[in-house]
Structures are given as structure tokens and as C-alpha cells.
C-alpha positions as CSV (number, residue, x, y, z in Angstrom):
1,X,-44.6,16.5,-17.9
2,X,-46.6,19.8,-18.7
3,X,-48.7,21.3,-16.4
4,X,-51.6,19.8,-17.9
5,X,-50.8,16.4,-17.8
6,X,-52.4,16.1,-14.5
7,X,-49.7,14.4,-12.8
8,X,-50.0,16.3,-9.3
9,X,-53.3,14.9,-8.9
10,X,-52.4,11.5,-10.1
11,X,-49.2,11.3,-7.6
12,X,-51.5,12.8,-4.7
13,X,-53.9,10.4,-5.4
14,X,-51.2,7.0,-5.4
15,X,-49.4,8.9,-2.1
16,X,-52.5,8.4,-0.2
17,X,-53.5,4.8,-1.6
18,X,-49.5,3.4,-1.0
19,X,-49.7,5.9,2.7
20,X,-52.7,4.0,3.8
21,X,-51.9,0.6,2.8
22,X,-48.3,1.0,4.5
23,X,-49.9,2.7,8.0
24,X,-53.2,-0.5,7.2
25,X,-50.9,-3.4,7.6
26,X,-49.4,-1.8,11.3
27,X,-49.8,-4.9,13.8
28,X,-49.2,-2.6,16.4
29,X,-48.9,1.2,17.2
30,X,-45.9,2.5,18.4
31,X,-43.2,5.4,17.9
32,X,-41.0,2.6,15.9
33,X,-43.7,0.4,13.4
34,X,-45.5,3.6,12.6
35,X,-41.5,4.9,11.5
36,X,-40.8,1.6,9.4
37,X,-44.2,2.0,7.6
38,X,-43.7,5.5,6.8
39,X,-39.9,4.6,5.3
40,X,-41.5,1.8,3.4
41,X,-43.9,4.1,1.8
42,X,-40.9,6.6,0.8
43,X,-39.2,3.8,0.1
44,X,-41.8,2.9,-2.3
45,X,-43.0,6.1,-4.2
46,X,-39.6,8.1,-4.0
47,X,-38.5,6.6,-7.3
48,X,-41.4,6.9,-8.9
49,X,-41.5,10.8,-7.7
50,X,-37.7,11.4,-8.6
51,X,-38.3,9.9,-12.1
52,X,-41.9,12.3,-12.2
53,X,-39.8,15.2,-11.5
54,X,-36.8,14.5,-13.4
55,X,-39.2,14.6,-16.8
56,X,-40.7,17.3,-15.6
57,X,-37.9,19.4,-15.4
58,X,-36.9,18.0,-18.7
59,X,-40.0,19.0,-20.5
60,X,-39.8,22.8,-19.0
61,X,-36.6,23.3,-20.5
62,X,-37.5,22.0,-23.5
63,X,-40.5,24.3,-23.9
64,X,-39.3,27.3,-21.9
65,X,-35.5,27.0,-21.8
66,X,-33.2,27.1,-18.7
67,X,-34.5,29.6,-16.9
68,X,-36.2,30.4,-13.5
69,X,-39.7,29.3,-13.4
70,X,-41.1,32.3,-12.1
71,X,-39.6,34.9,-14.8
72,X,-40.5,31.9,-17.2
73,X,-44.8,32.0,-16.2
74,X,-44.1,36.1,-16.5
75,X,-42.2,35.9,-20.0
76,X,-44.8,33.3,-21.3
77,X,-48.0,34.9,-20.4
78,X,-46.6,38.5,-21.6
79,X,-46.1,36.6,-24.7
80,X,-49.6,35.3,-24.9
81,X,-51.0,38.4,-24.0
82,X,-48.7,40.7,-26.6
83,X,-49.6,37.9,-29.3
84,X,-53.3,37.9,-28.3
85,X,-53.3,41.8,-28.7
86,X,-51.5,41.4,-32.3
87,X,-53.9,38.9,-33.2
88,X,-57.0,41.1,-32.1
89,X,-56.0,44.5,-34.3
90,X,-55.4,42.2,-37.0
91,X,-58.8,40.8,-36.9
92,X,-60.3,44.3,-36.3
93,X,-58.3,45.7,-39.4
């Protein structure tokens, strides 16, 4: 997934539809229904979020290679700005 693809918002969004459906159907309140709805919902998006994350991961080291994501964002945005500046002296040239 890219950053882009607006996945986070996507998954927050389903998290709180399948979180409210799970805590919905609750016949009763108590310490140990409100713990069986909460492992059904985990139950039920984990997989999706494990499969989410796994091409995610994929995709960054496809794009970026396998390194840390924090020297990646600093390597890749010096890159856009040295390529930007290139770019810009060419023009002015």
C-alpha cells in the first residue's frame, strides 16, 4: 500500500463500524460479554489488518528498499529536494 492509498482511513473507518456492531449486539453488560465482544472484533479485523500490513511492508521495500523508515522519509525527501533544485537551475539556464 503507498501512503496515498488511503488505507489508514479506510481501516479506521471499518474498526469502528465492526467495534460498534460487536459492543451493539451485548445482551448484557458485564466485565466478561463486553471481553468476548471485544475478542470477536479482533477476531474479526486482525486478518484483514495482518494482510493490510503485510502489503504494506511489501510495497515500501519495493519502492524504497530494506531500510529503516525513518532514514528512508529523510533519504527520499533530500532526493526530491536535490532533484527539485537540479530541475530549477536547469529551467533558469
Amino acid at each position: 500500500m503507498l501512503p496515498s492509498s488511503g488505507q489508514g482511513p479506510v481501516c479506521a473507518m471499518l474498526d469502528a463500524v465492526v467495534l460498534a456492531n460487536s459492543l451493539y449486539e451485548l445482551t448484557s453488560v458485564t466485565p466478561e460479554t463486553i471481553s468476548k465482544a471485544l475478542e470477536e472484533y479482533k477476531t474479526e479485523r486482525m486478518p484483514h489488518v495482518k494482510a493490510m500490513y503485510a502489503r504494506s511492508k511489501r510495497n515500501a521495500r519495493i519502492l524504497f528498499g530494506n531500510v529503516r523508515a525513518s532514514k528512508t522519509t529523510a533519504t527520499t525527501t533530500k532526493a526530491k529536494k536535490d532533484a527539485l533544485q537540479k530541475e530549477r537551475k536547469r529551467v533558469a539556464d
